[in-house]
N, C-alpha and C positions, 0 to 999 in steps of 0.2 A: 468898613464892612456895613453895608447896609440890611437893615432889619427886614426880614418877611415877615408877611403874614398869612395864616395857616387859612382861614376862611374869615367870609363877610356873614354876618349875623341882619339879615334881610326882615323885615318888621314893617306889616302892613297895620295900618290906624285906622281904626274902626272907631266912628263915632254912635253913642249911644243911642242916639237920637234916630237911627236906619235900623235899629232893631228891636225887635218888640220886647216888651216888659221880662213877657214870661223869659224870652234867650237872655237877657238879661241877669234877672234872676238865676239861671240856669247856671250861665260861665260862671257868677260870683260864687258859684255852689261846689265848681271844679279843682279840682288841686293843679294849681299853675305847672308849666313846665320849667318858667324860671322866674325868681322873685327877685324884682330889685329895691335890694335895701332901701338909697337912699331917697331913688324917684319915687319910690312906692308904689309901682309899677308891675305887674302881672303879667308874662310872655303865655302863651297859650300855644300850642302843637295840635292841630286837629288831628293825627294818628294818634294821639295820646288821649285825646278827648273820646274819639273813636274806641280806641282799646277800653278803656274803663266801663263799656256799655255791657252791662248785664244780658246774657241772651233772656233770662226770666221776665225780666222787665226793660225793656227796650226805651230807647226815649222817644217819646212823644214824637208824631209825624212832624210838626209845624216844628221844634227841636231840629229835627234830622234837614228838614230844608232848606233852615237857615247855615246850618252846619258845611252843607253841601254847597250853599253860593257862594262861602267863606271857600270853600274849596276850591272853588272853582278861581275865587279871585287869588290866592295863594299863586294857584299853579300858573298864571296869564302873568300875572306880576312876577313870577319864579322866588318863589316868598315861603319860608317855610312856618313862619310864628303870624300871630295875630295879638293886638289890643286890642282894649276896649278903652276910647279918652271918652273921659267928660268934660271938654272944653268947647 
């Protein structure tokens, strides 16, 4: 009997260095969507980053852009998570 597998976990790497301070700042601010123990490592969901947005306080325009090109390359790539390496 051979094993299946249920789905592919698709992780696009984002280097720091392509985005600014403040997005930065920002993602380190967000509660991951998945944390791995040992790599120490941060998976990020932009519906989930999405969802947590306050209508009262909205996030910043230059926030939401970068947000949106992250989006944009998710969905080109068919990619549902994002990192952030600093390598």
């Amino acid at each position: 009997m051979a094993i299946e597998h249920e789905s592919v976990l698709k992780v696009v790497d984002i280097n720091y260095g392509q985005l600014s301070t403040d997005f930065v700042d920002f993602i380190g601010s967000q509660q991951p969507t998945y944390r791995d123990q040992i790599l120490r490592e941060d998976l990020y969901s932009l519906e989930d980053i999405l969802e947590e947005q306050n209508d009262d306080k909205p996030y910043p325009s230059d926030i939401l852009g970068q947000l949106s090109e992250i989006g944009l390359l998710l969905k080109e790539l068919d990619c549902s998570y994002f990192r952030v390496v600093y390598a």
